[in-house]
Structure formats: C-alpha cells, structure tokens
N, CA, C and O atoms as a GROMACS GRO file, in nm:
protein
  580
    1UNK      N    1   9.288   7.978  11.089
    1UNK     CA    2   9.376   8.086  11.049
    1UNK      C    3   9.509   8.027  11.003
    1UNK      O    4   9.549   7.915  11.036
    2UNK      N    5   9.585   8.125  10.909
    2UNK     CA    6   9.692   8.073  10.862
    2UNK      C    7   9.780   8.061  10.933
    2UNK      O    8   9.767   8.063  11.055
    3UNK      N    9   9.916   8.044  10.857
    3UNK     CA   10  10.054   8.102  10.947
    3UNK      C   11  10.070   8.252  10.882
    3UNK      O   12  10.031   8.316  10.785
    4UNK      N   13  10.168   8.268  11.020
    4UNK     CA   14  10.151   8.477  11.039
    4UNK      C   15  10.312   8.494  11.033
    4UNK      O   16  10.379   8.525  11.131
    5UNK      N   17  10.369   8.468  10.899
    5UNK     CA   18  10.518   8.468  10.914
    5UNK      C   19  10.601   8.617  10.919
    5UNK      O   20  10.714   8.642  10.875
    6UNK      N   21  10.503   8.710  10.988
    6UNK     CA   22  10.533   8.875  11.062
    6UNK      C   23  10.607   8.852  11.177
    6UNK      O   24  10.693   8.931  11.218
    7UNK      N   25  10.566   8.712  11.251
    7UNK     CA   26  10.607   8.728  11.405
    7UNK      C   27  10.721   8.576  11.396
    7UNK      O   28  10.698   8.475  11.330
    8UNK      N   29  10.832   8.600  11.476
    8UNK     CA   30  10.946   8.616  11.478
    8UNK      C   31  10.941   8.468  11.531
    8UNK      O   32  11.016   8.376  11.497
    9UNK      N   33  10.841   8.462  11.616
    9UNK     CA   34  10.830   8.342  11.743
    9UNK      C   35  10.798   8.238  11.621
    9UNK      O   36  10.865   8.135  11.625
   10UNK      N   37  10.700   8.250  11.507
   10UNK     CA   38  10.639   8.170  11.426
   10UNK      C   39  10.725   8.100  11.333
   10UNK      O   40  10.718   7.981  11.303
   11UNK      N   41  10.823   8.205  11.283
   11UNK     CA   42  10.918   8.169  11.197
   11UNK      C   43  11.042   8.041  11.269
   11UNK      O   44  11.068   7.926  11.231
   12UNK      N   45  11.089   8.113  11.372
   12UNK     CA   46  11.139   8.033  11.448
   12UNK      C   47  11.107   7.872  11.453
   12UNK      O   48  11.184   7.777  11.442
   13UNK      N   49  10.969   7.876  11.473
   13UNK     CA   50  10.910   7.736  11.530
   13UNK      C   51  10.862   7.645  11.391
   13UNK      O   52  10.797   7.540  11.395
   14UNK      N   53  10.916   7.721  11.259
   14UNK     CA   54  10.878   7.614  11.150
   14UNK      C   55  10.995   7.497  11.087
   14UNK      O   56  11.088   7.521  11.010
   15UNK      N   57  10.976   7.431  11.117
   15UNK     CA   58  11.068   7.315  11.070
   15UNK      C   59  11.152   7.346  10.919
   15UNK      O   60  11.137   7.436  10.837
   16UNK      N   61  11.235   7.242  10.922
   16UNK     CA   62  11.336   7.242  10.812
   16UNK      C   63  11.281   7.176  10.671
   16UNK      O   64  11.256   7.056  10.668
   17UNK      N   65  11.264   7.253  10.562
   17UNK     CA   66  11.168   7.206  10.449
   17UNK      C   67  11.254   7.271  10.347
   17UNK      O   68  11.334   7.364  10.354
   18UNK      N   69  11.188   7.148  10.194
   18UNK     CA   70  11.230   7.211  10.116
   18UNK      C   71  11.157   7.303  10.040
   18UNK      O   72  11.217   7.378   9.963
   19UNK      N   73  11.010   7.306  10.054
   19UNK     CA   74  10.951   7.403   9.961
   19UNK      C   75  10.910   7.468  10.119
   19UNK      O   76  10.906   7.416  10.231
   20UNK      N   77  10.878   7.626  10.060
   20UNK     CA   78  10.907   7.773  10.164
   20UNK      C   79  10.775   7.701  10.214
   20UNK      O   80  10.711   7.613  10.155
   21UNK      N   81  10.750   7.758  10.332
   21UNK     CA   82  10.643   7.842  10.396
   21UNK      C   83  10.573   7.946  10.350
   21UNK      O   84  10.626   8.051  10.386
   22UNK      N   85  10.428   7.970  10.256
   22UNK     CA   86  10.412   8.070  10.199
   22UNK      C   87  10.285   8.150  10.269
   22UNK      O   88  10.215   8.088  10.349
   23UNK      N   89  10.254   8.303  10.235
   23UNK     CA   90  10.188   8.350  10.308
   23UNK      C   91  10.149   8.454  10.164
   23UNK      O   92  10.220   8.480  10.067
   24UNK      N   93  10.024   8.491  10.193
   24UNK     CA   94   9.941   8.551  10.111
   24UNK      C   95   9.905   8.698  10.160
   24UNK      O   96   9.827   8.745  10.242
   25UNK      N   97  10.015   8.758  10.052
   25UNK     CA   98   9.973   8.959  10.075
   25UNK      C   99   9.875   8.976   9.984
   25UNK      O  100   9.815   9.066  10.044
   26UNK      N  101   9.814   8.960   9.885
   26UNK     CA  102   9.712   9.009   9.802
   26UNK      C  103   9.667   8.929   9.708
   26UNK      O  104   9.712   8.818   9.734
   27UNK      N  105   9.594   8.923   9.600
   27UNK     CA  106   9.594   8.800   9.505
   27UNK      C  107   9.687   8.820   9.406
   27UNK      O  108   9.715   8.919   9.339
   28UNK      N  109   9.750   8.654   9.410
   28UNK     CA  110   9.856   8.699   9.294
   28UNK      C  111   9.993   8.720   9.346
   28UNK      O  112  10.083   8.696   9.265
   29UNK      N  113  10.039   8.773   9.500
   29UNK     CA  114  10.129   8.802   9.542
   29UNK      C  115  10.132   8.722   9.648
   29UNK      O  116  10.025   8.724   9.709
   30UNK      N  117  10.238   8.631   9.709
   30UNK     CA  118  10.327   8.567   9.802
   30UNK      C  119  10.415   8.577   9.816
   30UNK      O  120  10.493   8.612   9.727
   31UNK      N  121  10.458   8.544   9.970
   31UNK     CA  122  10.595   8.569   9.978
   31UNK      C  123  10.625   8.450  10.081
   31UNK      O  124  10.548   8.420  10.172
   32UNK      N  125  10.730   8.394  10.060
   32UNK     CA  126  10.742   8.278  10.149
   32UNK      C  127  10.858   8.251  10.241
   32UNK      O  128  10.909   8.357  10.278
   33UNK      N  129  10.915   8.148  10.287
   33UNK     CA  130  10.988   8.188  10.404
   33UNK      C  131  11.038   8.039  10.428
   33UNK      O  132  10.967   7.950  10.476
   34UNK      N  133  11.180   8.025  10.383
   34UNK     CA  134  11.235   7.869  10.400
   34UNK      C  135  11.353   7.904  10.523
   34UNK      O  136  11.454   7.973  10.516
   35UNK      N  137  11.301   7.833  10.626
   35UNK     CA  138  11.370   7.821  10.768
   35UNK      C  139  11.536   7.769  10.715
   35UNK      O  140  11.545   7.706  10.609
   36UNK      N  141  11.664   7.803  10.800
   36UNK     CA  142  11.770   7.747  10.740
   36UNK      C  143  11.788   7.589  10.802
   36UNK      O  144  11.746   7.544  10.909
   37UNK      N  145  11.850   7.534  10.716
   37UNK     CA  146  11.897   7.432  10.750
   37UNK      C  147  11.972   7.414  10.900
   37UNK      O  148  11.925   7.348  10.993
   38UNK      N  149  12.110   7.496  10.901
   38UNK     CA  150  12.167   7.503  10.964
   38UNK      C  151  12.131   7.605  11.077
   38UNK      O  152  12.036   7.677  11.047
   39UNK      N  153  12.186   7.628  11.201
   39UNK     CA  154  12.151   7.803  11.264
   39UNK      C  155  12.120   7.904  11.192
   39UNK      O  156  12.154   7.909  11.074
   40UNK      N  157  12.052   8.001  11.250
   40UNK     CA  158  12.104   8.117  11.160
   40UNK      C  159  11.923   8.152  11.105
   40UNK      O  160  11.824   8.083  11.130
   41UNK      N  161  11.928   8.286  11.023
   41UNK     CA  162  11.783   8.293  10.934
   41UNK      C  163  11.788   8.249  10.826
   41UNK      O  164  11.886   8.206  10.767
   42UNK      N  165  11.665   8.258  10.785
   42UNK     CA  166  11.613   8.153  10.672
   42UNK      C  167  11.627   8.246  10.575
   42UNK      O  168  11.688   8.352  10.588
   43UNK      N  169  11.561   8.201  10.458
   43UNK     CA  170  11.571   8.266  10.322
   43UNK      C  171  11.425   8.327  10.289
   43UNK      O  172  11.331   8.270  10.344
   44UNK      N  173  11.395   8.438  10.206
   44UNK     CA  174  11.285   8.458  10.146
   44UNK      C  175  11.307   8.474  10.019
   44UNK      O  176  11.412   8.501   9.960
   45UNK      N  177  11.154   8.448   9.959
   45UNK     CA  178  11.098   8.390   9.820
   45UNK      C  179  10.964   8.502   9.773
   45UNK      O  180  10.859   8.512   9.838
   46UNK      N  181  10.982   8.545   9.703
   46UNK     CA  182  10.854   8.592   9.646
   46UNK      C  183  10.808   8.518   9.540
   46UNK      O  184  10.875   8.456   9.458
   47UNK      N  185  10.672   8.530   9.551
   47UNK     CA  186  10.594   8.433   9.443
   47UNK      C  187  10.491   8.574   9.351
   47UNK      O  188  10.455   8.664   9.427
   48UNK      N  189  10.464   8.585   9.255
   48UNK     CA  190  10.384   8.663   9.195
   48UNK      C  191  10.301   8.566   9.043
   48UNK      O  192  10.365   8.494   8.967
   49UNK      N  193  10.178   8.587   9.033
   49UNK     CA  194  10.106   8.565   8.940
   49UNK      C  195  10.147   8.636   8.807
   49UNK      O  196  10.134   8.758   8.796
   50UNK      N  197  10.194   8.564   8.710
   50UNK     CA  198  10.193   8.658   8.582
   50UNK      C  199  10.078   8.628   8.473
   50UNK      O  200  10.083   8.521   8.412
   51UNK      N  201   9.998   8.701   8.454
   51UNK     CA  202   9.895   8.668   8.368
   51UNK      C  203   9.917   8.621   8.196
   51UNK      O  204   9.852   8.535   8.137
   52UNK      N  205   9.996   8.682   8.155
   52UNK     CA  206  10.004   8.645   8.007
   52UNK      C  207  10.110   8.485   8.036
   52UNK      O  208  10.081   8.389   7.965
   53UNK      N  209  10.167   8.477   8.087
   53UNK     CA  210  10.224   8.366   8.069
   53UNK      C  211  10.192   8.244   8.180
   53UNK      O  212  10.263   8.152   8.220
   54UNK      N  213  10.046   8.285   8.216
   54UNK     CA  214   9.943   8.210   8.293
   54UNK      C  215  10.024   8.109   8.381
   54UNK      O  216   9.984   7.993   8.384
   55UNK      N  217  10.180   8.158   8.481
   55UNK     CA  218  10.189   8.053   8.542
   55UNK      C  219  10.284   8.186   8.686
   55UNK      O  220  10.279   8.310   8.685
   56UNK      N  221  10.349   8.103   8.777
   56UNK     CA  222  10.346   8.186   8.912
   56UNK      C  223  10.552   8.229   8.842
   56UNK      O  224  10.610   8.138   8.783
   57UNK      N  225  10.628   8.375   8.866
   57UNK     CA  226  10.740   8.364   8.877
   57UNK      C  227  10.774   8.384   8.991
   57UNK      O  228  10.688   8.425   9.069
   58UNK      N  229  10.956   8.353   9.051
   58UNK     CA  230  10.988   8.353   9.194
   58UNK      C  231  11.087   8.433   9.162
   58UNK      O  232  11.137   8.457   9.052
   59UNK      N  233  11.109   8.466   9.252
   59UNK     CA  234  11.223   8.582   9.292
   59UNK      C  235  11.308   8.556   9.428
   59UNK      O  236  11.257   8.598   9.532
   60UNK      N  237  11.413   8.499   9.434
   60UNK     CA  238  11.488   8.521   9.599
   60UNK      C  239  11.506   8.638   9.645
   60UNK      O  240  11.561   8.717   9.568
   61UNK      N  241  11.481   8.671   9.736
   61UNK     CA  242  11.511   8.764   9.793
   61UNK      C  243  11.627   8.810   9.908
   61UNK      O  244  11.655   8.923   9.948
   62UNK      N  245  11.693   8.650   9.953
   62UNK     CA  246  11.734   8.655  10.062
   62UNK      C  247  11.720   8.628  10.154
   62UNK      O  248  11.618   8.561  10.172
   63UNK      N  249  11.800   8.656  10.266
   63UNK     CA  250  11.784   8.645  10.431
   63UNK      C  251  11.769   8.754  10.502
   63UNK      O  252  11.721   8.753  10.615
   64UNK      N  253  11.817   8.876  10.432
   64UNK     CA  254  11.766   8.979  10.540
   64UNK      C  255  11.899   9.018  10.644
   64UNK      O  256  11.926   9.135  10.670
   65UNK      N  257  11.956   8.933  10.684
   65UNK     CA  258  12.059   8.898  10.798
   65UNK      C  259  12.119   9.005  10.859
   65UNK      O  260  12.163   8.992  10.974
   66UNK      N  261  12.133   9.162  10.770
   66UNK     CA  262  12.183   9.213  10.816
   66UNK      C  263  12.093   9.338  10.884
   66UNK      O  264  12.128   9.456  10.896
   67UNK      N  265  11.942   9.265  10.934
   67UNK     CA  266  11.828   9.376  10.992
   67UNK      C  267  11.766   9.270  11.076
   67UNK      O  268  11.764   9.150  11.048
   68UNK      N  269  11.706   9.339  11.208
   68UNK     CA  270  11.718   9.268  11.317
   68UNK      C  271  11.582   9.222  11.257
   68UNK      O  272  11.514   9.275  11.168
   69UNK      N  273  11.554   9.070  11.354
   69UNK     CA  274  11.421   8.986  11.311
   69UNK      C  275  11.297   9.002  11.303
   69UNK      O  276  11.220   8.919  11.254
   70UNK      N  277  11.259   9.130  11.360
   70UNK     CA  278  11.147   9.173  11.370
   70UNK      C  279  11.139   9.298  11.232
   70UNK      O  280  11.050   9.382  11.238
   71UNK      N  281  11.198   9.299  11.160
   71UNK     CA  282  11.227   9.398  11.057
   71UNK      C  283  11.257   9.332  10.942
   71UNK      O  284  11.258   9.383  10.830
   72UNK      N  285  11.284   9.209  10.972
   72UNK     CA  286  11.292   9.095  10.817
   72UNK      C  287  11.149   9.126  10.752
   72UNK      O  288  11.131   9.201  10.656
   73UNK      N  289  11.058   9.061  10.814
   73UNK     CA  290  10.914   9.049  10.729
   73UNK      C  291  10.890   9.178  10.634
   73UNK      O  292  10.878   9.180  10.512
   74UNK      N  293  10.886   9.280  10.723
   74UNK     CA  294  10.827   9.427  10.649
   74UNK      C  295  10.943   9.467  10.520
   74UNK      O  296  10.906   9.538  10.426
   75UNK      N  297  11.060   9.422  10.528
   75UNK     CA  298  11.149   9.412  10.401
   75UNK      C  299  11.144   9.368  10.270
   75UNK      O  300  11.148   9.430  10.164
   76UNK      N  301  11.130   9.191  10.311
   76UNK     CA  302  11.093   9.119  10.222
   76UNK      C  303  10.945   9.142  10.161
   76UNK      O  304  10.910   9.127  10.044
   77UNK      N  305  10.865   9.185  10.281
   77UNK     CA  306  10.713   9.218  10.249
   77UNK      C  307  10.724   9.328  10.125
   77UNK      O  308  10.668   9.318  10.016
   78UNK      N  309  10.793   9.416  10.161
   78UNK     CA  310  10.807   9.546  10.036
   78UNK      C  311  10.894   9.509   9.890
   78UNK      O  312  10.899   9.576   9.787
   79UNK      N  313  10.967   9.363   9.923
   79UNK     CA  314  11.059   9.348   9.803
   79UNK      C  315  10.944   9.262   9.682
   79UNK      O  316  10.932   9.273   9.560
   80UNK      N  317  10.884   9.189   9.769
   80UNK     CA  318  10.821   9.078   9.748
   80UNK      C  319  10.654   9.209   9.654
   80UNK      O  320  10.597   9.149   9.563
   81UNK      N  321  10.622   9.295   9.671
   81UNK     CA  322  10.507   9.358   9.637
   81UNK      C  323  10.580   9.450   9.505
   81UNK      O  324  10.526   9.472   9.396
   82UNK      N  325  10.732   9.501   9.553
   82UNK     CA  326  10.754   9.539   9.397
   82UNK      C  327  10.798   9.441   9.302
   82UNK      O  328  10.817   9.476   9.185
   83UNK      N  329  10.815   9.329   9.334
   83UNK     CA  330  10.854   9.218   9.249
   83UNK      C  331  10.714   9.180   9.183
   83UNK      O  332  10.715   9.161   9.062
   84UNK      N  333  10.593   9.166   9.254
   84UNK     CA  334  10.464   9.175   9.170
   84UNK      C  335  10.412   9.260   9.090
   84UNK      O  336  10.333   9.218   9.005
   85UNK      N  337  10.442   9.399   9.099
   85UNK     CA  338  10.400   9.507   9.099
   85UNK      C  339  10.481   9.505   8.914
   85UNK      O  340  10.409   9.514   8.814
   86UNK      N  341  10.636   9.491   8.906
   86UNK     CA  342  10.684   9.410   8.805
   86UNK      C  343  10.646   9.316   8.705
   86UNK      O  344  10.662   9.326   8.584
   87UNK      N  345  10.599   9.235   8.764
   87UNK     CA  346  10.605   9.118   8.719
   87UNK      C  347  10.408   9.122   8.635
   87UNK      O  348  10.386   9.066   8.528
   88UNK      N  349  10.282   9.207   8.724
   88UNK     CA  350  10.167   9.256   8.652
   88UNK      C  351  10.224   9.348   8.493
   88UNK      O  352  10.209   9.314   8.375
   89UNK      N  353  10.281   9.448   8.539
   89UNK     CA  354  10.322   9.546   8.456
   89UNK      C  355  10.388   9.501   8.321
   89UNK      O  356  10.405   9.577   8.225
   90UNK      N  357  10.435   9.316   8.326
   90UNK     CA  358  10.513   9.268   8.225
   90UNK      C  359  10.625   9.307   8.179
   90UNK      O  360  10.654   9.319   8.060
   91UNK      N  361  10.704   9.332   8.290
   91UNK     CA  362  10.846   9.322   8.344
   91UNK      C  363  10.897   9.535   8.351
   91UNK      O  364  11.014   9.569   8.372
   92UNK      N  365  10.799   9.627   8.332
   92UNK     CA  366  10.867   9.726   8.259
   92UNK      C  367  10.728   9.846   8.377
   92UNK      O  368  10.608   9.855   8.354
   93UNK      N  369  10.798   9.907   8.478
   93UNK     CA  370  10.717  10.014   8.577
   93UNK      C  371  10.732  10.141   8.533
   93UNK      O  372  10.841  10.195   8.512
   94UNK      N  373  10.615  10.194   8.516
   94UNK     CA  374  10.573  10.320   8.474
   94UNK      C  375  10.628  10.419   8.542
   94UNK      O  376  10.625  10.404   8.664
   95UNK      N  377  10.695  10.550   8.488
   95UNK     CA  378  10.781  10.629   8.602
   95UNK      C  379  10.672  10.719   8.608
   95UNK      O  380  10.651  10.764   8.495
   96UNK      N  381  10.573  10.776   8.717
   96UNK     CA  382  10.487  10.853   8.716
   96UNK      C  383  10.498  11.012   8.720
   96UNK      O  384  10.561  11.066   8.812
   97UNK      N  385  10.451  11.068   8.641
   97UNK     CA  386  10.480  11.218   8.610
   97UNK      C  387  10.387  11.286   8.691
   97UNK      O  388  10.266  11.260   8.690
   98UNK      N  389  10.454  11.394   8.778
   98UNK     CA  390  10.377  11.459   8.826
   98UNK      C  391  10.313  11.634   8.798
   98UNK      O  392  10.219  11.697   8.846
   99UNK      N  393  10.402  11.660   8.712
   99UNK     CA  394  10.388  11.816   8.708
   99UNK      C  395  10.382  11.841   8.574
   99UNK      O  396  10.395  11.751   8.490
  100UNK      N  397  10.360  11.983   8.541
  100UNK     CA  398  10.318  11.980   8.373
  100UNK      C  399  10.472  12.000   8.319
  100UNK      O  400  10.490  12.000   8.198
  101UNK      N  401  10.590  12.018   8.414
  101UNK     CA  402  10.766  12.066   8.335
  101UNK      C  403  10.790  11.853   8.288
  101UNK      O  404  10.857  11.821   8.190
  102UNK      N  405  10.742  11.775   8.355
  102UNK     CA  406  10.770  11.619   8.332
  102UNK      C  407  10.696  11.573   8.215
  102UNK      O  408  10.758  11.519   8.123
  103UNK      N  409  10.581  11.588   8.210
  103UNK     CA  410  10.492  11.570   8.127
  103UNK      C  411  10.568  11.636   7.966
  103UNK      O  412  10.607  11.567   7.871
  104UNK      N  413  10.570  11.736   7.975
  104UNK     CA  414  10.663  11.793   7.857
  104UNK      C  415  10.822  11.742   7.825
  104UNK      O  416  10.860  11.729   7.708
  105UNK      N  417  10.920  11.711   7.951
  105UNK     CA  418  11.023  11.638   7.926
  105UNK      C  419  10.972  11.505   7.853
  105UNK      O  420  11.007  11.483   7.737
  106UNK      N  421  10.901  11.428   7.914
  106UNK     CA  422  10.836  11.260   7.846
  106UNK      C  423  10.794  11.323   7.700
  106UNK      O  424  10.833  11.248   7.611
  107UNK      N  425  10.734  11.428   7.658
  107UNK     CA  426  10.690  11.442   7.575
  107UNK      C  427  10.784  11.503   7.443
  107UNK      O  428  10.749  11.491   7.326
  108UNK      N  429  10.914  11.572   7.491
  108UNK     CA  430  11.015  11.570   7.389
  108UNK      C  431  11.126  11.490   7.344
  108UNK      O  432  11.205  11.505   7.251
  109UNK      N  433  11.108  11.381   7.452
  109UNK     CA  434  11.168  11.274   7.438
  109UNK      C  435  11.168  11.208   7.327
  109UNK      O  436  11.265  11.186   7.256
  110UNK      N  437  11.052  11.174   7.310
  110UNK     CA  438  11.023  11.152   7.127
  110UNK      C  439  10.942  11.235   7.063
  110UNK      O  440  10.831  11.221   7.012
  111UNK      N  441  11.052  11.366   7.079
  111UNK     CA  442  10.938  11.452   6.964
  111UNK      C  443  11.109  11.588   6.983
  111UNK      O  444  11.105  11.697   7.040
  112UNK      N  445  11.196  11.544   6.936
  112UNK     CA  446  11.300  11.645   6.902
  112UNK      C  447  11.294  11.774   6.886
  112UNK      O  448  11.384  11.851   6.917
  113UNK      N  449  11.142  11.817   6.815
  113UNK     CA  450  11.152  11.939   6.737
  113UNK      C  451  11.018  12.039   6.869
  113UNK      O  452  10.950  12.140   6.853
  114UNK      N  453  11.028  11.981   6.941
  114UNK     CA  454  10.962  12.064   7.064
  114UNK      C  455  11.046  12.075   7.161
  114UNK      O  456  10.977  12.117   7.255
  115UNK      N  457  11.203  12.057   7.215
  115UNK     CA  458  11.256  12.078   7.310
  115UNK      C  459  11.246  12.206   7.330
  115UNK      O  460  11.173  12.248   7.420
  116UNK      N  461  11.311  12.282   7.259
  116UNK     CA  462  11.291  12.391   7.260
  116UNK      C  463  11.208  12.522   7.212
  116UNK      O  464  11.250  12.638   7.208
  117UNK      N  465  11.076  12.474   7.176
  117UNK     CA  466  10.955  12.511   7.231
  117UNK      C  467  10.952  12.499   7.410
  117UNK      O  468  10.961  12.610   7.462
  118UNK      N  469  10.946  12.434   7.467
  118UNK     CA  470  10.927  12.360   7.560
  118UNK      C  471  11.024  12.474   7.683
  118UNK      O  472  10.982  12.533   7.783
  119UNK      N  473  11.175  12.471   7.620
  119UNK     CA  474  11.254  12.538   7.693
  119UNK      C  475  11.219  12.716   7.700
  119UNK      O  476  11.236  12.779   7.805
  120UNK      N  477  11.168  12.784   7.569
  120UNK     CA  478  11.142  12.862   7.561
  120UNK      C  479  10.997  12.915   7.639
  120UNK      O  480  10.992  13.024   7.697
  121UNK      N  481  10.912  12.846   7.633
  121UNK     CA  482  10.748  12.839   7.679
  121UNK      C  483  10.737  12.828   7.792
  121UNK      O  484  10.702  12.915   7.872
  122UNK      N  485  10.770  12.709   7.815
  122UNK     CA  486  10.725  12.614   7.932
  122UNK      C  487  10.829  12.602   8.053
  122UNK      O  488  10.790  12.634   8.165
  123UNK      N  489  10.933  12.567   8.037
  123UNK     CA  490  11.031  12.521   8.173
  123UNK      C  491  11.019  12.682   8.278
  123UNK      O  492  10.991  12.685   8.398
  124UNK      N  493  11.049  12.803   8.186
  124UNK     CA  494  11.085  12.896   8.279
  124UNK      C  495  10.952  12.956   8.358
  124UNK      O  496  10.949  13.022   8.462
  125UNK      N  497  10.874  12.924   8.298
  125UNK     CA  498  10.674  13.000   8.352
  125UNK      C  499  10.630  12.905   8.494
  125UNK      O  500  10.634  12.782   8.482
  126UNK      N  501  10.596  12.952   8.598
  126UNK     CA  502  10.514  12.890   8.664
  126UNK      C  503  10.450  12.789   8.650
  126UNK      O  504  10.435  12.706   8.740
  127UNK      N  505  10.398  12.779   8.525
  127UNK     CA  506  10.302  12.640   8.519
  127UNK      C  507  10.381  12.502   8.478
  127UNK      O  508  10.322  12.405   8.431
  128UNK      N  509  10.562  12.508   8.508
  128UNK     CA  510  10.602  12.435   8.450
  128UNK      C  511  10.601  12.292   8.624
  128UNK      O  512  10.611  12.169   8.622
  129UNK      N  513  10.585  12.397   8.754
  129UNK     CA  514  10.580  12.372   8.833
  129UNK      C  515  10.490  12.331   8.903
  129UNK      O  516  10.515  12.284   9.014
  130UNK      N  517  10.316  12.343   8.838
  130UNK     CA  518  10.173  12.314   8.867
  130UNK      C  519  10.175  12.116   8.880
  130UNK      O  520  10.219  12.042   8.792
  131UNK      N  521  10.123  12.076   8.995
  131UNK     CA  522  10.063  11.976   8.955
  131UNK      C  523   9.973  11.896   8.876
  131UNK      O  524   9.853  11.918   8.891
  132UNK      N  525  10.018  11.787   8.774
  132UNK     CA  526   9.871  11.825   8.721
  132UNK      C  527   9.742  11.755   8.767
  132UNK      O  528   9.665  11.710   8.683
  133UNK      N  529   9.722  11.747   8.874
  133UNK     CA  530   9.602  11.729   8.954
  133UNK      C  531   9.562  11.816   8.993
  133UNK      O  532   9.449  11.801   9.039
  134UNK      N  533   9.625  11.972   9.002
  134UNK     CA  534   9.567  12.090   9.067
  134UNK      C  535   9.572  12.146   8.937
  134UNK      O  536   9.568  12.268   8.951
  135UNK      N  537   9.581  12.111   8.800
  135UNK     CA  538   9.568  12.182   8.663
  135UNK      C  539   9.466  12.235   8.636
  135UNK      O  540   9.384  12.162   8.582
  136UNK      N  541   9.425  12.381   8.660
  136UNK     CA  542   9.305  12.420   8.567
  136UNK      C  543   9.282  12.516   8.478
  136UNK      O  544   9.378  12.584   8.442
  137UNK      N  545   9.150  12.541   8.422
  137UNK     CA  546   9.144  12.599   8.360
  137UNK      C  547   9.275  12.744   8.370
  137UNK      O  548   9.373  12.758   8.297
  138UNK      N  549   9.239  12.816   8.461
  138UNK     CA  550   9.296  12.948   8.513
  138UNK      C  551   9.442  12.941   8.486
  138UNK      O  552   9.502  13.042   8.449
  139UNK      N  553   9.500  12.831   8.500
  139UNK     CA  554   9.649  12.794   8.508
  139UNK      C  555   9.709  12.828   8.352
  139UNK      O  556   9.814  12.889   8.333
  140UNK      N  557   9.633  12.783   8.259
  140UNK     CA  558   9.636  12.807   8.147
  140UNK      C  559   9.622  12.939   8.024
  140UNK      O  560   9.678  12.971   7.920
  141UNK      N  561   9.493  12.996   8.123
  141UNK     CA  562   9.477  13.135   8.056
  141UNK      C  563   9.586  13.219   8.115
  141UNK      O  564   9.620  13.326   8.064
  142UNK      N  565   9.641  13.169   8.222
  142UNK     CA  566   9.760  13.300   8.281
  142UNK      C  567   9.862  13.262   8.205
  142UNK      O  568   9.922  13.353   8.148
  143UNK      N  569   9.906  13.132   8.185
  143UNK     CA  570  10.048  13.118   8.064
  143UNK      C  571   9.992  13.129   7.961
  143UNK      O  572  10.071  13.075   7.884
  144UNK      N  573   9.901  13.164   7.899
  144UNK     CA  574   9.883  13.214   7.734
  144UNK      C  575   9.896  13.307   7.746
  144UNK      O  576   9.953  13.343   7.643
  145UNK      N  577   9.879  13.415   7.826
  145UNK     CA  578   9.882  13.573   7.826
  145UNK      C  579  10.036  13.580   7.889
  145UNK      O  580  10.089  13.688   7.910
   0.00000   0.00000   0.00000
C-alpha cells in the first residue's frame, strides 16, 4: 500500500525532500505534499494530466496554515480536483444551466434580437422556472396556450 497523506501522523513522519510526496486521487490527478524545511507545515502541489499537450501541469497550492491539520488534506484534495477538472476542460469550465429562464439567457447572449422575445415569452411564465430535467412534454403545451 501507498502513502495515505489524509492522516496527519503520516505527513508528519516524511522527511525533508525536494520533489513532493505524491498521492493519487484519480487518473490523471495528484496531489502532493512537500514537508517544510524548517518547523511548521509543508506545502501542497497539484499535479494534473493535460492531454493535448501530452505532458503533467502543477499548480501550488500552498500550506493550508490557516486550517487545523486534519482539514489540510480535504482542502488541498478539493483545490487539487478543480485544478484537474481545469486543466481536462483546456483551461475554460462550463457554467452549467439548469432551468429553461438560463438556457434562454446563454441563448441571447449571442443572439441580440431574441432578448426580448425571451423577456416578453419566457422570463415572466412558469416554465421559465422548470428544470430542464423535469422538462416535458405538458410543460410546453401549457406555455403555448
């Protein structure tokens, strides 16, 4: 088994180095963990796979210092997964739309001459508020009528 750089005791007990300590959240995603030199906590590193430019980028992340030690990992753990999450996407994260009033904002965004269609139709009706995962048929025949 690997090292488990979650637990506090582990981190502690890794010597003074210059390349991190790394640990594996998914494929493609690391996050690593350079003990300090001096007293004190160490630094974290995220590592992520970028595919088009077929080689690994890093990201510092820090020390954390100001969240107690048992609360470092799950930090860096979350900085370190949107820094991949980034870095797949080719530098640029999708803002996800949930309702049919968003879907129509994204959609007059580049399209000028429907805002107000949109404002007139759509924002003030019920269905501007529908999820569109719960979108159906029915939702539709009631805002056409």
């Amino acid at each position: 088994m690997g090292l488990d750089l979650s637990k506090v005791k582990e981190r502690d007990a890794l010597r003074n180095q210059r390349e991190p300590y790394w640990q594996r959240i998914r494929p493609g995603c690391f996050l690593g963990y350079r003990p300090s030199a001096r007293e004190g906590a160490g630094t974290w590193i995220a590592r992520a796979y970028d595919e088009d430019q077929r080689c690994y980028r890093l990201k510092a992340l820090g020390g954390f210092g100001a969240l107690p030690g048992r609360d470092r990992f799950a930090s860096a753990k979350a900085e370190a997964e949107a820094f991949a999450v980034l870095v797949e996407s080719g530098g640029e994260v999708e803002q996800k739309v949930e309702t049919v009033e968003e879907v129509c904002r994204r959609y007059a965004d580049s399209h000028p001459d429907a805002v107000g269609r949109f404002k007139r139709h759509v924002y003030s009706d019920p269905i501007a508020k529908v999820k569109l995962a719960k979108l159906r048929r029915r939702h539709l025949q009631a805002w056409r009528k």
